[in-house]
C-alpha positions as CSV (number, residue, x, y, z in Angstrom):
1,X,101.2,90.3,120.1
2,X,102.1,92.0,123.1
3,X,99.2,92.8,125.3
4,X,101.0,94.7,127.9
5,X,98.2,97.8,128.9
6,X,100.2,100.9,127.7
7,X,99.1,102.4,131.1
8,X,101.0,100.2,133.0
9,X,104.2,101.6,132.0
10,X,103.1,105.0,130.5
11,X,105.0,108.0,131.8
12,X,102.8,111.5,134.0
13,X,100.4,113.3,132.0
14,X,103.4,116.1,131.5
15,X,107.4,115.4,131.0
16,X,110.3,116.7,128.9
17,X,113.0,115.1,127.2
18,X,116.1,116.1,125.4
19,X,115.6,113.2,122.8
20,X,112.4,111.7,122.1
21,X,112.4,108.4,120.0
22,X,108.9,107.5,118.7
23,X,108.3,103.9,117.6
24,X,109.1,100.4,118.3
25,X,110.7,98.5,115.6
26,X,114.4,98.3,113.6
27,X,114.8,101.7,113.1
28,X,113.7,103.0,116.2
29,X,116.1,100.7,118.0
30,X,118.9,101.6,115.8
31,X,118.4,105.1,116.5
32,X,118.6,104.8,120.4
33,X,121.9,102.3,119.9
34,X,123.7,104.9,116.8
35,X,122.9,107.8,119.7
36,X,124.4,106.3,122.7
37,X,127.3,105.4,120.9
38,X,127.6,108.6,118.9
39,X,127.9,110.8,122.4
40,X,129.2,108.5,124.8
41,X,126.0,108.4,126.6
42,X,125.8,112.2,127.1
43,X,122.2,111.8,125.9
44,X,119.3,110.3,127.7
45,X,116.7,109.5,125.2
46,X,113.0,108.6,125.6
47,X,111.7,105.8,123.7
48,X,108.0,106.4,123.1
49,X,106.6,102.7,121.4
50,X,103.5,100.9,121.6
51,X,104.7,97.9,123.0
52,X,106.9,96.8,126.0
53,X,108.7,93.9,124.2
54,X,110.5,94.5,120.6
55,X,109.9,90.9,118.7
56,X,112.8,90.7,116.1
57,X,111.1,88.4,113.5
58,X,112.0,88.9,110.1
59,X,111.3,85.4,109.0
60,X,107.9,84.8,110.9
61,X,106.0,85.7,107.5
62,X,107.0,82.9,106.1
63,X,104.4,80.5,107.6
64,X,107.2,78.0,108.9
65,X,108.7,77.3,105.6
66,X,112.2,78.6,107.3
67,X,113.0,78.3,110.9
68,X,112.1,81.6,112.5
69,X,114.4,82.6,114.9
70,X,112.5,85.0,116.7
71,X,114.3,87.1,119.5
72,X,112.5,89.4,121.8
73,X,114.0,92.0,124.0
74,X,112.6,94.0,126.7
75,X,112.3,97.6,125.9
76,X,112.6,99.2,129.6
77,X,115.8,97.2,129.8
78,X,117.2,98.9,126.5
79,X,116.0,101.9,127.0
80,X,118.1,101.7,130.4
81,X,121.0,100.5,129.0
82,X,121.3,103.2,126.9
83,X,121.0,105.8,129.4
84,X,117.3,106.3,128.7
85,X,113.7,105.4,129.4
86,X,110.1,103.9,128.0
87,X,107.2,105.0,127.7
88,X,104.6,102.9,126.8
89,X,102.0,104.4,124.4
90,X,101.3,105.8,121.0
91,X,102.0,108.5,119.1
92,X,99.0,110.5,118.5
93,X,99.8,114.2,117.4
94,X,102.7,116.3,117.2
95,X,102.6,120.0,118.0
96,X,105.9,121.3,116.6
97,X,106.0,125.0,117.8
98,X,105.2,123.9,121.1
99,X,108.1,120.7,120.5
100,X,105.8,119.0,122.5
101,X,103.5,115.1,121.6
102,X,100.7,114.0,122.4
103,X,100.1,110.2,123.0
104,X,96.9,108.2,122.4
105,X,96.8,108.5,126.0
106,X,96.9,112.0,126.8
107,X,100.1,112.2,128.0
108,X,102.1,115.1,126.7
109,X,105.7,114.9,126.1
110,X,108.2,117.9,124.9
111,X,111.3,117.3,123.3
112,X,114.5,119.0,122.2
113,X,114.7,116.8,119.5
114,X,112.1,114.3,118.3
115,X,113.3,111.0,115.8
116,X,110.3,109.8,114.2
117,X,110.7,105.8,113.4
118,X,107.4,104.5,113.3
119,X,107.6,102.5,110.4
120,X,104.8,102.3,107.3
121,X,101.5,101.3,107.4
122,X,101.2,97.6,105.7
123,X,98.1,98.2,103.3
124,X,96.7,95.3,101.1
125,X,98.8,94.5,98.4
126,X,96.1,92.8,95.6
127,X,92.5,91.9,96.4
128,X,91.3,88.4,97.1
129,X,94.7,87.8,97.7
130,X,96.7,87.2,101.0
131,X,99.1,89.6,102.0
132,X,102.6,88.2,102.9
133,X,103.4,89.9,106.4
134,X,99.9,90.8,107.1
135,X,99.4,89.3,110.9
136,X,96.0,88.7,110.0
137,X,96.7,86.8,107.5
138,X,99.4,84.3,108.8
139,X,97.1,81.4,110.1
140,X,95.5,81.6,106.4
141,X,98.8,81.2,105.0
142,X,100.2,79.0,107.3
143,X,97.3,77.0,105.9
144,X,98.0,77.7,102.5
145,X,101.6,76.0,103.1
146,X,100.2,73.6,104.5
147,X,98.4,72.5,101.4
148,X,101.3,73.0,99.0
149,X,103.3,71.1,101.2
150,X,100.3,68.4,100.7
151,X,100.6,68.7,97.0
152,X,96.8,69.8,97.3
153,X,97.9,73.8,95.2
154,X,97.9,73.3,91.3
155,X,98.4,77.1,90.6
156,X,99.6,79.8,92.7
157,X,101.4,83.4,92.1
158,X,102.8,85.3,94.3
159,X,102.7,89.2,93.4
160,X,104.9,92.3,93.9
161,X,102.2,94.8,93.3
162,X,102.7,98.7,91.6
163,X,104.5,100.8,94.1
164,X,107.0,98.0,95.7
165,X,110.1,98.8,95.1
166,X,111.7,96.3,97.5
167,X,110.3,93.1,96.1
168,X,112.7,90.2,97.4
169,X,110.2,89.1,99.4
170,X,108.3,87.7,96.6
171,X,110.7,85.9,95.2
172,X,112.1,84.6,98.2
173,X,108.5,83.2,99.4
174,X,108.3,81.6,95.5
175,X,111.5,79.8,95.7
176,X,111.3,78.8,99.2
177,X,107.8,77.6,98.1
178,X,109.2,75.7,95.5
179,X,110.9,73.6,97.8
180,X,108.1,72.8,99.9
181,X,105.7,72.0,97.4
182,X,106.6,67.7,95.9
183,X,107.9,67.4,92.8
184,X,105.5,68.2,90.0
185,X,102.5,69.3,92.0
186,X,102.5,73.3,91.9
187,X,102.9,75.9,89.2
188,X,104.6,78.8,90.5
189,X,104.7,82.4,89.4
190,X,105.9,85.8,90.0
191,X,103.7,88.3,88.5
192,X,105.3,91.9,88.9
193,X,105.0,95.0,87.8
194,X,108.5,95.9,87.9
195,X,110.6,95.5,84.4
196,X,112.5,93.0,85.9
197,X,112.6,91.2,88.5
198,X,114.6,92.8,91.3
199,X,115.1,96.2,89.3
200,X,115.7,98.8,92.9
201,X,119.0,96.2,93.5
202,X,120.3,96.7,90.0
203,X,120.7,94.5,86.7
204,X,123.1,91.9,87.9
205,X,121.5,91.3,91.2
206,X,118.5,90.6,89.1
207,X,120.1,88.4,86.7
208,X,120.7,86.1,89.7
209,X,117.3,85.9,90.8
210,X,116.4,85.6,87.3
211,X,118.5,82.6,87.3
212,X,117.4,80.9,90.2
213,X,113.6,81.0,89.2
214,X,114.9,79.4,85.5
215,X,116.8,76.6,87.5
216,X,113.3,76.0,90.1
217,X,110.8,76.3,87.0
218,X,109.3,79.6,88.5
219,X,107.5,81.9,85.9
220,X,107.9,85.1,85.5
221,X,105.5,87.6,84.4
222,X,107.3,91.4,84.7
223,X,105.3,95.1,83.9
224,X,101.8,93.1,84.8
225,X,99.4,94.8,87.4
226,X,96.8,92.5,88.4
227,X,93.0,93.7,89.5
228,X,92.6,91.4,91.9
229,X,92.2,87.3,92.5
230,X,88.7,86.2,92.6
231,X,86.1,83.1,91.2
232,X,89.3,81.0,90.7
233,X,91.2,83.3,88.3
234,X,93.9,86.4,88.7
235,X,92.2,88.8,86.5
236,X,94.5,91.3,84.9
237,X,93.7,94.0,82.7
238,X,95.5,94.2,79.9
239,X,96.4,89.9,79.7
240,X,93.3,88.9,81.0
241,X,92.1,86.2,83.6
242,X,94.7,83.4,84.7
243,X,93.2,80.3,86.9
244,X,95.5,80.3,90.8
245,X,94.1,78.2,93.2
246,X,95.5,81.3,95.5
247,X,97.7,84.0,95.3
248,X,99.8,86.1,98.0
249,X,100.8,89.5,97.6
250,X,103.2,92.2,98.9
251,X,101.9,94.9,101.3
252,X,101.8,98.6,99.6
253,X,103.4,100.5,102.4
254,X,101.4,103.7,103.1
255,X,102.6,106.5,105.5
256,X,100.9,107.4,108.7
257,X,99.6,110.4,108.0
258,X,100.7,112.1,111.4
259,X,98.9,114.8,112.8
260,X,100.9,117.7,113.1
261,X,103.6,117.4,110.9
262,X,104.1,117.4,107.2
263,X,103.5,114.8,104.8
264,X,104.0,113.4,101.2
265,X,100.4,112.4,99.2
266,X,101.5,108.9,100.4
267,X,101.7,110.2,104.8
268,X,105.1,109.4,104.3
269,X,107.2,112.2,105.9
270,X,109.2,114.1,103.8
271,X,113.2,114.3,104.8
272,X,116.1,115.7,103.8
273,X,119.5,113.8,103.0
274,X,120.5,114.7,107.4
275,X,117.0,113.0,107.9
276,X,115.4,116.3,109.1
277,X,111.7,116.4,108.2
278,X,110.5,119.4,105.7
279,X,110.1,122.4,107.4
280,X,111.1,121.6,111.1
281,X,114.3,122.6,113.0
282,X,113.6,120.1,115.8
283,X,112.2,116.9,113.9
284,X,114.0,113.6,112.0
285,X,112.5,110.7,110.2
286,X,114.3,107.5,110.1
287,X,113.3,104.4,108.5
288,X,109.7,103.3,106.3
289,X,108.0,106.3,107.7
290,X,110.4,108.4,105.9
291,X,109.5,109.2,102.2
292,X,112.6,107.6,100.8
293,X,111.2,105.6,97.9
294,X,112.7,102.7,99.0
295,X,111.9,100.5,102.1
296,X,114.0,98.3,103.1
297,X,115.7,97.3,106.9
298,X,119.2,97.7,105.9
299,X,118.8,101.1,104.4
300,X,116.4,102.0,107.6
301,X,119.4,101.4,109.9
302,X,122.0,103.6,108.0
303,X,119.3,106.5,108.0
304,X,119.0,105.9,112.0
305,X,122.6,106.3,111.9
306,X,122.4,109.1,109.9
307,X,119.7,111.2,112.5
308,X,121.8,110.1,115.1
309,X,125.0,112.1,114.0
310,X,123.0,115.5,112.9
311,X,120.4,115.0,116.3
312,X,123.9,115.1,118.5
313,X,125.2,118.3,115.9
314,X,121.8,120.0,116.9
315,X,122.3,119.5,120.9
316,X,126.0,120.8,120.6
317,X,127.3,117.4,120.9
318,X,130.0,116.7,118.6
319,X,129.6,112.8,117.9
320,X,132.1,110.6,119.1
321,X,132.9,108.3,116.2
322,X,131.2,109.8,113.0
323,X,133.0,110.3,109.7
324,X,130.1,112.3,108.3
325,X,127.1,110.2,106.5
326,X,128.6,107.2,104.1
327,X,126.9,106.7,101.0
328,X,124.0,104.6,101.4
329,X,124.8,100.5,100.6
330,X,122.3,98.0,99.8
331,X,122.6,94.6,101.7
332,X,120.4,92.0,101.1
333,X,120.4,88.1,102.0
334,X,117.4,85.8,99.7
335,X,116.7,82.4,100.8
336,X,115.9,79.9,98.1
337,X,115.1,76.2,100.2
338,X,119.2,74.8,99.5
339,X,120.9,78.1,100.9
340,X,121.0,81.9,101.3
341,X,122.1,84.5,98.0
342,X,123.8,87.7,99.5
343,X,123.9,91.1,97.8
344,X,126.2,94.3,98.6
345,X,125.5,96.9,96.2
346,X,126.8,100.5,96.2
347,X,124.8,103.3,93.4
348,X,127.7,104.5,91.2
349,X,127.5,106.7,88.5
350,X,125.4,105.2,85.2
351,X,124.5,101.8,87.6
352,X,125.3,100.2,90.8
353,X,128.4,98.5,91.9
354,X,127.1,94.9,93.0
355,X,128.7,92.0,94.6
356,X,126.6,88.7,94.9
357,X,127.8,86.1,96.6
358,X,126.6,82.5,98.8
359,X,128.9,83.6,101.5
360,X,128.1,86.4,104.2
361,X,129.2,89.5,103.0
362,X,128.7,91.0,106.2
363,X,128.9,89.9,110.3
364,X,126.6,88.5,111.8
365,X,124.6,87.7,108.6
366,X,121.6,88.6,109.5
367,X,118.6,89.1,107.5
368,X,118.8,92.6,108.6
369,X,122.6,94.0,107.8
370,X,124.2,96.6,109.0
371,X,124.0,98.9,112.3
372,X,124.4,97.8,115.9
373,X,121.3,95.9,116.7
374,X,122.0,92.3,115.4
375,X,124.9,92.6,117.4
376,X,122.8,93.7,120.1
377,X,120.8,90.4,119.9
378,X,123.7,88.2,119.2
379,X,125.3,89.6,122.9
380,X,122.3,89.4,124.8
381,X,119.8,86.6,125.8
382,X,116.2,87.0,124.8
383,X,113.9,87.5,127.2
């Protein structure tokens, strides 16, 4: 984590900016890279994130059982680049007929327009269980690996708890599993409470997956909501208690909750299809703070791009390059220990149109797709 003292780089106790961006992670960036290119650098946005350094690590959950290919980039220099500047704090409070924030700080910034990407709030997924992407737990199941790599783990299920809509994690951290574990040493299951496995991607997205845990002797258990893992067992209401010797579970993603502005009974904020929170003139959600139902990073980066066009309509910039908001397109790459499963589908009328495929369907093929930021990484060296 970065320990960087957020006074060391915070801005004076009063400023103003035309364009305030508030958090530090995909969609934040996105938003800052969509708005540069949107007005020709016209704008000169604020970036307001807790950290100095953004650490792009979308595989570091996974305990070492993929190469994580970890890129960091320095957010002064970004912010720069794009005509712009950090400050180094929090978001505490947001005083909307004043268009001013607050920081945890004290610092008070006032905006023209203010882009909310602060992402959701990982909560615990099952008790007794670990939670996959919880930094607390990641020496536990690096461990955990570990010991299934050992062929010491007789049982273990993984679980996309209710209220996960994007669950290609699980089944991505069960197959790749799978290959870790020796031959004959580990049951495996998936126990969700979707339908099917894969459900938010569409039927024959799902029928893939479905195939790949036949072919890797994965079980599935679908429309189960576990109680929690404890005395040896995964207890479940309605089935009753299975023996794991450990379980890992998805987060729950909760909302923030931020002072000051509206929220959902979740703290997601609400939005509307230009990204422009309920009831404000001056305020945009992009990304998992946003109360789409979905959370997902491909999806986050076509909302950033989304804010960016409408934020330049509101400042009486006309954006450079925008056709108007494209329907939204699903992108997704699974790894399953021999090679990577990529999905591209589009919601059409009574389904989805889906392509699946083992070669990229986009460039780079990133685990993120879309937007500019991969390419932003792919250009620049890390620092």
């Amino acid at each position: 984590m970065d320990r960087t003292p957020p006074s060391a780089t915070a801005g004076p106790a009063k400023a103003h900016t035309r364009v305030l961006v508030v958090g530090g992670g995909v969609a934040a960036l996105e938003t800052l890279l969509a708005l540069k290119e949107r007005t020709g650098g016209a704008l000169r946005p604020t970036l307001l994130a807790p950290h100095a350094r953004f650490r792009y690590r979308p595989l570091a959950a996974y305990a070492g059982l993929v190469p994580d290919m970890t890129q960091t980039v320095d957010l002064a220099r970004m912010a720069a680049e794009q005509g712009g500047g950090l400050v180094c704090d929090r978001l505490a409070a947001v005083d909307a007929d004043a268009h001013e924030v607050r920081t945890a700080h004290g610092a008070r910034i006032g905006y023209d327009a203010l882009v909310v990407a602060t992402g959701a709030v990982p909560q615990e997924g099952l008790s007794g269980a670990l939670t996959l992407g919880d930094p607390h737990d990641e020496p536990a199941l690096a461990r955990l690996v570990a010991r299934v790599r050992a062929g010491e783990v007789g049982r273990l299920a993984v679980v996309v708890p209710p209220g996960v809509l994007w669950s290609l994690p699980a089944y991505e951290l069960a197959l790749l599993l799978r290959h870790a574990a020796p031959a004959g040493t580990t049951r495996l299951a998936v126990v969700t409470a979707e339908e099917a496995p894969m459900v938010a991607a569409g039927a024959d997205f799902g029928a893939a997956v479905q195939g790949l845990l036949d072919r890797n002797d994965i079980e599935l258990q679908t429309s189960t909501w576990p109680d929690a893992v404890a005395d040896g067992h995964l207890w479940m209401p309605l089935q009753g208690a299975s023996p794991v010797d450990a379980a890992v579970a998805l987060a729950r993603p909760g909302g923030p909750s931020l002072p000051g502005l509206p929220c959902d009974e979740h703290g997601f904020l609400p939005v509307g299809p230009d990204g422009r929170v309920a009831e404000q003139t001056r305020v945009w959600a992009a990304g998992d703070v946003a109360a789409h139902p979905l959370k997902q990073g491909g999806l986050a980066v076509q909302q950033a791009d989304v804010v960016a066009d409408d934020v330049a309509r509101h400042l009486g910039l006309e954006p450079l390059t925008s056709e108007g908001p494209a329907p939204a397109v699903l992108r997704a790459a699974l790894l399953d220990g021999a090679g990577t499963l990529y999905l591209r589908s589009r919601p059409v009328v009574g389904g989805f149109d889906t392509e699946v495929s083992r070669e990229p369907l986009w460039w780079p093929p990133s685990k993120i797709a879309g937007g500019r930021l991969p390419s932003y990484l792919a250009e620049r060296e890390t620092v």
